[in-house]
DRENDRENKE-484454 format. One line per field, with one value per residue (C-alpha): residue in one letter; z, y, x. Coordinates in steps of 0.25 Angstrom, whole numbers, always signed. Each point is the difference from the previous one (the first is absolute). Example, Ala and Ser with C-alpha at 12.3 -4.5 7.8 and 13.67 -1.06 7.14 Angstrom:
BEGIN
code: A, S
z: +31, -2
y: -18, +14
x: +49, +6
***
This chain:
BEGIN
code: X, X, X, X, X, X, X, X, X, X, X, X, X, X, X, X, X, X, X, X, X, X, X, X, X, X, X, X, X, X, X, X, X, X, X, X, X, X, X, X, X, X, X, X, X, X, X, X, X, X, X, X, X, X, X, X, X, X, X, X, X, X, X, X, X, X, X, X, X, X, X, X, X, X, X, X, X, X, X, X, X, X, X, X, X, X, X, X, X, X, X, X, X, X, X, X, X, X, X, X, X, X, X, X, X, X, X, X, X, X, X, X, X, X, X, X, X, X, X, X, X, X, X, X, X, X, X, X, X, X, X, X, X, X, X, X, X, X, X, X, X, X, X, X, X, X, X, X, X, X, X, X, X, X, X, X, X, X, X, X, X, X, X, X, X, X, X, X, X, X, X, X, X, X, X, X, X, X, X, X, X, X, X, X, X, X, X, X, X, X, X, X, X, X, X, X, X, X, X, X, X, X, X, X, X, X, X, X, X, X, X, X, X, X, X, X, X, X, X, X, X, X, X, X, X, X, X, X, X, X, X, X, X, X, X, X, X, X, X, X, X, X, X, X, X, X, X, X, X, X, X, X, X, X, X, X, X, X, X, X, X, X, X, X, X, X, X, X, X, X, X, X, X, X, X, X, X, X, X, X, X, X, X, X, X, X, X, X, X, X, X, X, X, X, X, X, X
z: -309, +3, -12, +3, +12, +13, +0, +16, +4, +10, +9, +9, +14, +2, +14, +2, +8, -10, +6, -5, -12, -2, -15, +0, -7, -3, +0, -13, -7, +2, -2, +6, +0, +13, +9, -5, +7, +14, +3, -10, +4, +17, +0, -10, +10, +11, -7, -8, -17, -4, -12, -7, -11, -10, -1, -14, -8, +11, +0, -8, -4, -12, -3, +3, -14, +5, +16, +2, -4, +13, +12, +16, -5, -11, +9, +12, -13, -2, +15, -2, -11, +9, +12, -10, -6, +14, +5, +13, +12, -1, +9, -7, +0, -6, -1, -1, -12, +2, +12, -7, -9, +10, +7, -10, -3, +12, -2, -6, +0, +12, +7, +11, +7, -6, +2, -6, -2, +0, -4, -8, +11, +0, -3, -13, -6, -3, +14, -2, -12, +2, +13, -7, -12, +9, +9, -13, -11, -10, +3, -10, -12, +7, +0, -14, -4, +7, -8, -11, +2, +2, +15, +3, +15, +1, -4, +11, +11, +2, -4, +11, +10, -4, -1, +10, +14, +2, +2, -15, -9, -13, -5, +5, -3, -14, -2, +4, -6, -14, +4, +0, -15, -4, +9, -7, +0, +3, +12, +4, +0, +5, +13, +1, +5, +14, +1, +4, -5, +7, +7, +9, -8, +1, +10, +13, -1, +9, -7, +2, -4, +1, -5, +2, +10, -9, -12, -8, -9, +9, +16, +8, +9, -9, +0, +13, -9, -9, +13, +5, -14, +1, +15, -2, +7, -3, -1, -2, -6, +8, -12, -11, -12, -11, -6, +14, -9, -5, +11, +9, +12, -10, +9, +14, -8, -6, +13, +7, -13, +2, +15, -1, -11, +10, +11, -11, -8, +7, +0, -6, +8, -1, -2, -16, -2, -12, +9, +4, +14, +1, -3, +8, +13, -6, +1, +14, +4, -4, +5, +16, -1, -4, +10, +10, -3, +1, -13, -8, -6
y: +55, +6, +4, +11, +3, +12, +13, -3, +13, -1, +10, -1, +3, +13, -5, -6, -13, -9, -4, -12, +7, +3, -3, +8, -3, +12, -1, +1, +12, +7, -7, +0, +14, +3, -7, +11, +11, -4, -13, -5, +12, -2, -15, +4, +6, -9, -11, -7, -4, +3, -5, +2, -6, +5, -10, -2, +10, +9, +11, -3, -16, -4, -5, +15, -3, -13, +3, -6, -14, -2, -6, +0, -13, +8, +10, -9, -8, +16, -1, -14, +4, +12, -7, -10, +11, +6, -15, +3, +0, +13, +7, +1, +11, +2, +10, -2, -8, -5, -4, -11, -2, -4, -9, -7, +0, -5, -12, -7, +11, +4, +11, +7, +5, +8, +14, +4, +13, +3, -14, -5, -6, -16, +2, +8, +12, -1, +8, +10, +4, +0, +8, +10, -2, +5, +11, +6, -2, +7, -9, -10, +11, +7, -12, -1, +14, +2, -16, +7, +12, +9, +11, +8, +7, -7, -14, +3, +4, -10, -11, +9, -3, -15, -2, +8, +5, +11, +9, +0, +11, -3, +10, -8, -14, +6, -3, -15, -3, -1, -12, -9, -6, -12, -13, -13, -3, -15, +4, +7, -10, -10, +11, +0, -17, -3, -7, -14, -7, -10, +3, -10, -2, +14, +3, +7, +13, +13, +10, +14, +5, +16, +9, +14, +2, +11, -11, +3, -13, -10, +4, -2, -10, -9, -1, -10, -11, +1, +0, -12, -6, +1, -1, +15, +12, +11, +16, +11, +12, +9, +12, -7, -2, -14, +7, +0, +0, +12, +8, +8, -11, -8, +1, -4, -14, -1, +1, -9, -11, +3, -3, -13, -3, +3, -9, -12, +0, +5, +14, +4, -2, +13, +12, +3, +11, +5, +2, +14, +3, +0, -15, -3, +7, -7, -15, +2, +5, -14, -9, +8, -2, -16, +0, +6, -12, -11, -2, -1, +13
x: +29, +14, +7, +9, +10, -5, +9, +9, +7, +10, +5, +12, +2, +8, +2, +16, -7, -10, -13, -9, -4, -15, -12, -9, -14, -9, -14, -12, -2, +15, +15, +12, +2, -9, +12, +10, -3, +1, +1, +13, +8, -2, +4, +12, +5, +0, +7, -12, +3, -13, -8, -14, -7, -9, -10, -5, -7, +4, +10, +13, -5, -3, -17, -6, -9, -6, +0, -13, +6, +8, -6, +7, +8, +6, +3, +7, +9, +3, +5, +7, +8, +6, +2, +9, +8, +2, +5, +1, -10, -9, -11, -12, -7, -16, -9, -15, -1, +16, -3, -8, +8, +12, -9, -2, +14, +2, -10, +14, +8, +12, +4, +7, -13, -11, -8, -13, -5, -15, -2, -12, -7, -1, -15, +2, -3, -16, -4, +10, -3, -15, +2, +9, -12, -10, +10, +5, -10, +11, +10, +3, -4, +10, +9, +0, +0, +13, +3, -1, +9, -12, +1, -10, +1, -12, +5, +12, -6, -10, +14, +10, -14, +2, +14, +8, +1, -11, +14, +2, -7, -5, +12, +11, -8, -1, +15, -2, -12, +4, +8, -13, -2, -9, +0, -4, -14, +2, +8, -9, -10, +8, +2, -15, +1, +4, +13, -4, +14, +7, +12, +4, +12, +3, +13, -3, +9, +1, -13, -4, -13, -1, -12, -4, -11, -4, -2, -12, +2, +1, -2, +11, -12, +3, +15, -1, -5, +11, +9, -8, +5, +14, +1, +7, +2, -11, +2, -8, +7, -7, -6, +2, -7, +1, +13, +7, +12, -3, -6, +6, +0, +9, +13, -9, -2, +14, +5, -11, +7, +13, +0, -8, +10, +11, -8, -2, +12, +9, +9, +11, +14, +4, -6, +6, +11, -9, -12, -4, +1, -13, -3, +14, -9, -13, +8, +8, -14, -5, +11, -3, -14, +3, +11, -11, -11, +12, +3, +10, +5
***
């Protein structure tokens, strides 16, 4: 039912030497706005265009009035049309709902390797939220109070215990939380189903799957089927919470994707001019430890 075009924000690297650029896909409830305050910034500066989308009826796309009309296909046309105005090959990277969103991308979909961030696990969403249903009895009133613009210290405490690392207090939290707005309710029901679609035509490509061991949403126990999915490489950001973007053990897990990145894709020839001295050391630092395995630097 697609009838208007998704909001893609680009932001380019401030590193000299360009990396294979990088989409990022935020998850249900928030936009693109969660990927600016850590993660956009880090790999701008060590060589990475960098791009986000608004899926519709969130963040600065159009259909906030009739956001319970989209479904996951409108959402992953949302992703097709940015990868075809970006025209080149991308990383793509989702979070929680995104992550769906670019399996199911890639279902027809290419791309240069792909890493998902607390993903919805294969089996859907229905345990989860009747296991966080049962832990948190407040939750989903709490959900859509905050939906609905309304923050009590109450309604934020019991969402900082939810979504972030246990480091985070509800006063710093309180400055993230109202990012979160309405999800679409078909979405979300659609979330609930196990994803049993056929992907055999689906092209094998390097993955990633990262969560939080601290994850209240979906248990980082369950990240292994995922990775069993996509024959990928699993990583648990040790401390950290759903939001890993946003906690403080954000930087552990963008380093943990920038050096499987490296190791994938490949790194940079040299290090940039423009690069701080700090990333200059971080990249020799990379190329002795390959050196040290055998690799090629």
């Amino acid at each position: 039912m697609k009838t208007a075009t998704p909001r893609l924000h680009n932001y380019p690297a401030t590193a000299g030497t360009r990396r294979t650029p990088l989409l990022f896909v935020h998850g249900g409830y928030v936009d693109s706005t969660c990927w600016e305050f850590n993660f956009i910034p880090f790999f701008q500066r060590h060589g990475h265009d960098c791009f986000s989308v608004d899926l519709s009826g969130h963040g600065r796309s159009p259909g906030h009035e009739r956001i319970d009309d989209f479904g996951l296909d409108d959402y992953v046309a949302d992703l097709r049309y940015a990868v075809d105005q970006i025209g080149q090959p991308l990383v793509l990277i989702g979070h929680s709902m995104g992550s769906r969103v670019v399996e199911r991308f890639l279902e027809t979909g290419d791309a240069s390797a792909a890493i998902f961030l607390s993903p919805i696990p294969t089996m859907g969403t229905a345990a989860s939220a009747c296991r966080l249903a049962l832990r948190y009895p407040m939750f989903f009133q709490a959900l859509d109070a905050v939906s609905s613009g309304k923050f009590s210290p109450e309604v934020i405490e019991l969402l900082t215990r939810i979504y972030f690392s246990p480091e985070v207090s509800p006063q710093e939290a309180a400055k993230l939380i109202p990012m979160i707005g309405r999800e679409s309710q078909r979405a979300v029901s659609e979330m609930a189903m196990p994803e049993f679609r056929l992907s055999y035509q689906r092209r094998r490509l390097p993955a990633l799957v990262i969560g939080g061991d601290k994850d209240e949403v979906f248990p980082a126990s369950m990240l292994h089927f995922m990775g069993s999915t996509w024959n990928a490489e699993v990583y648990r950001a040790e401390g950290a919470g759903h939001m890993l973007m946003l906690d403080p053990q954000w930087e552990a897990a963008a380093r943990h994707m920038l050096g499987w990145l490296e190791n994938k894709l490949g790194l940079p020839e040299q290090p940039a001019s423009a690069q701080t001295a700090e990333d200059a050391a971080y990249w020799n630092d990379r190329r002795g430890e390959r050196r040290s395995r055998g690799l090629a630097a």
